[in-house]
C-alpha positions in Angstrom: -11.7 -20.8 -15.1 -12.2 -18.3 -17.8 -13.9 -14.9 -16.5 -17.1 -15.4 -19.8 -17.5 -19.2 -17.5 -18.4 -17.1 -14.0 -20.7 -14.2 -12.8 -18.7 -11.8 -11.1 -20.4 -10.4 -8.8 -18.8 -6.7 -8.0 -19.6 -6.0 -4.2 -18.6 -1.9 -3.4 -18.3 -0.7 0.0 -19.8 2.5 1.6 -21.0 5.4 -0.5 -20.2 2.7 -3.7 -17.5 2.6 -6.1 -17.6 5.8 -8.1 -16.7 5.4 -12.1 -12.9 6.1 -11.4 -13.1 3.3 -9.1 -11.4 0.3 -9.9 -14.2 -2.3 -9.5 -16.6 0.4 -12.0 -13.4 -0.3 -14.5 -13.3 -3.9 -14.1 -17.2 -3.4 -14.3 -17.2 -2.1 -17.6 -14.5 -4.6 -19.1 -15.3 -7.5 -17.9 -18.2 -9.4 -20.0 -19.6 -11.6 -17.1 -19.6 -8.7 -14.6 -22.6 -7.1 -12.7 -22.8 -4.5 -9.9 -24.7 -5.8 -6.8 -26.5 -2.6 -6.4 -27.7 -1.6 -3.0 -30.9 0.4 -1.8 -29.2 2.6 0.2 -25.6 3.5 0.0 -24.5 6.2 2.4 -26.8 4.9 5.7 -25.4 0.9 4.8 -28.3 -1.4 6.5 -25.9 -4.8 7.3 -28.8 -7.2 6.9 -30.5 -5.5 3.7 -26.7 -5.6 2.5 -26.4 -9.4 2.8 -30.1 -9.7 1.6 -29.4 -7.9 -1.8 -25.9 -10.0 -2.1 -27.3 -13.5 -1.5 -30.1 -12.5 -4.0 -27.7 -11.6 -6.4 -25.8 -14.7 -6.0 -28.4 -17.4 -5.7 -30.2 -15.8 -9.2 -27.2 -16.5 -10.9 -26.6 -19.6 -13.4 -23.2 -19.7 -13.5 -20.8 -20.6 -10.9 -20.1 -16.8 -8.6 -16.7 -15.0 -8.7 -17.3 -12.3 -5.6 -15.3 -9.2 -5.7 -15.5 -7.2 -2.9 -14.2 -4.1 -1.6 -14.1 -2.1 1.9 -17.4 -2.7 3.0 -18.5 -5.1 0.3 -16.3 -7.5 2.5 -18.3 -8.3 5.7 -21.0 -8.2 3.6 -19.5 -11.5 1.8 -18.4 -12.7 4.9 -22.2 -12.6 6.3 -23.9 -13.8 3.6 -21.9 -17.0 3.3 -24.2 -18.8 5.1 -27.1 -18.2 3.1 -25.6 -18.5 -0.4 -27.1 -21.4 -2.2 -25.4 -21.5 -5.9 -21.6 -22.5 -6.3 -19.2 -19.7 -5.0 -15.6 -20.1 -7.0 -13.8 -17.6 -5.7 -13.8 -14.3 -4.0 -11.5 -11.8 -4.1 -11.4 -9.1 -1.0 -9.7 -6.1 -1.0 -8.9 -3.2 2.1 -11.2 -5.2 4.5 -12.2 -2.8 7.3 -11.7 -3.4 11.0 -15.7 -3.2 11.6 -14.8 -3.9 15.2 -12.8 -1.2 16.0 -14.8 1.6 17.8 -12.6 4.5 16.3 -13.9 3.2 13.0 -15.9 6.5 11.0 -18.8 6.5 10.5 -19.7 4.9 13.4 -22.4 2.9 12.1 -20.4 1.2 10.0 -19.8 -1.0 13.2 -23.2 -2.6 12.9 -21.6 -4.9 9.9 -18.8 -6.3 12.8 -17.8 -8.7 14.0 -16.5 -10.6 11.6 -17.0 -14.2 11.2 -14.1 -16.3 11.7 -14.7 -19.7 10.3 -12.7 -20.7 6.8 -14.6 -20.1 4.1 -15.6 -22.8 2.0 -14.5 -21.4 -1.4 -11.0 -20.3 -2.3 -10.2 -16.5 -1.7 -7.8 -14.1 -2.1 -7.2 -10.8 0.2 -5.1 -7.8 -1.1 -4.7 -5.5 2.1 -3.0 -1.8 2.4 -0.4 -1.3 5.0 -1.6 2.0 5.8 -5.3 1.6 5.0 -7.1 4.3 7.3 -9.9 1.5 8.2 -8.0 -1.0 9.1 -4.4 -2.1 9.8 -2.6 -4.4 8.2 -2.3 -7.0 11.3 -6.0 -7.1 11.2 -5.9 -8.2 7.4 -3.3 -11.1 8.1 -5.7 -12.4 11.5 -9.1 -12.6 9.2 -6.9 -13.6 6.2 -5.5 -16.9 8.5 -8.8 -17.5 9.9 -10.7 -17.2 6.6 -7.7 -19.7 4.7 -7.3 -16.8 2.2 -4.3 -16.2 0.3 -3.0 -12.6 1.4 -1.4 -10.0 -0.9 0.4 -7.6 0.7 -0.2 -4.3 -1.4 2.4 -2.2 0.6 1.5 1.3 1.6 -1.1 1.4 -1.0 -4.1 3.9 1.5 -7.8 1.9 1.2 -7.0 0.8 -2.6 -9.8 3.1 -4.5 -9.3 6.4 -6.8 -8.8 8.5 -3.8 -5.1 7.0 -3.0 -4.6 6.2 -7.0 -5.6 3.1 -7.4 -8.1 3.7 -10.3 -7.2 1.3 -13.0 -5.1 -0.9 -10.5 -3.1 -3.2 -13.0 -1.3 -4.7 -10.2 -4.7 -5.5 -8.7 -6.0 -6.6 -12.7 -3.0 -9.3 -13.0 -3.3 -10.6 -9.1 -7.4 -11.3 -10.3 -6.5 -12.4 -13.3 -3.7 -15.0 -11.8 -6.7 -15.8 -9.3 -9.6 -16.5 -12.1 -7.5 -18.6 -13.7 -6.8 -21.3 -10.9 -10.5 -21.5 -10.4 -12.6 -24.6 -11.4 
């Protein structure tokens, strides 16, 4: 699959993906790409989340690429269900452990557990082994139960600006290897 043959969707996590962030980057140069922009951003509402995703997704025409990050992943997860149009792919990066209690903020709980079924679309995980919100043995357990493909990104921190990871090429050529096995 070519990336002008998909909508990809770009899902942020908590307080959103500021314009040194890599998914604003991958925002601004890829053609097909859209922001699933959320009411509320700091005070994340799970079901208004998953609300404003599967809207996103079912208005689109062509078949959905999901890229999600931190937060932006249980929100995938939880709005699998609903999704109506043709999911190709998703790509999830520095899932948190949303079930862990020493998780901060706390409320960030409310988007846990996770579901464990596979998912019925192909995906690909990239996961820190030092990402403060989640270890790395949590990754690999929802990765298995999910059937996605996990890339381990070493001691990468939660994979946004703050730890370096603004332009991300490694991240840019793991997508782009992903896109292009899509139908």
């Amino acid at each position: 699959m070519k990336v002008s043959e998909a909508d990809i969707l770009i899902v942020p996590g908590y307080t959103n993906s500021g314009p040194e962030h890599w998914q604003s980057r991958w925002e601004t140069k890829l053609s097909t790409a859209r922001r699933v922009e959320q009411a509320e951003w700091s005070k994340p509402v799970r079901e208004d989340w998953v609300a404003r995703l599967v809207e996103e997704v079912n208005a689109s025409t062509r078949p959905v690429v999901l890229v999600a990050h931190s937060l932006g992943v249980p929100t995938v997860l939880h709005a699998v269900p609903a999704l109506k149009q043709r999911i190709a792919g998703a790509f999830l990066v520095a899932p948190p452990d949303v079930a862990n209690s020493e998780i901060r903020p706390k409320h960030l709980m409310t988007f846990g557990p996770y579901p464990r079924a596979p998912l019925p679309f192909p995906s690909i995980m990239v996961a820190s082994r030092n990402d403060p919100f989640g270890t790395y043995e949590h990754a690999e357990d929802v990765a298995k139960c999910w059937g996605s493909m996990l890339v381990d990104a070493g001691e990468s921190g939660h994979i946004n600006a703050e730890s370096g990871h603004g332009p991300w090429p490694e991240g840019t050529m793991v997508f782009a290897q992903f896109i292009a096995k899509l139908k």
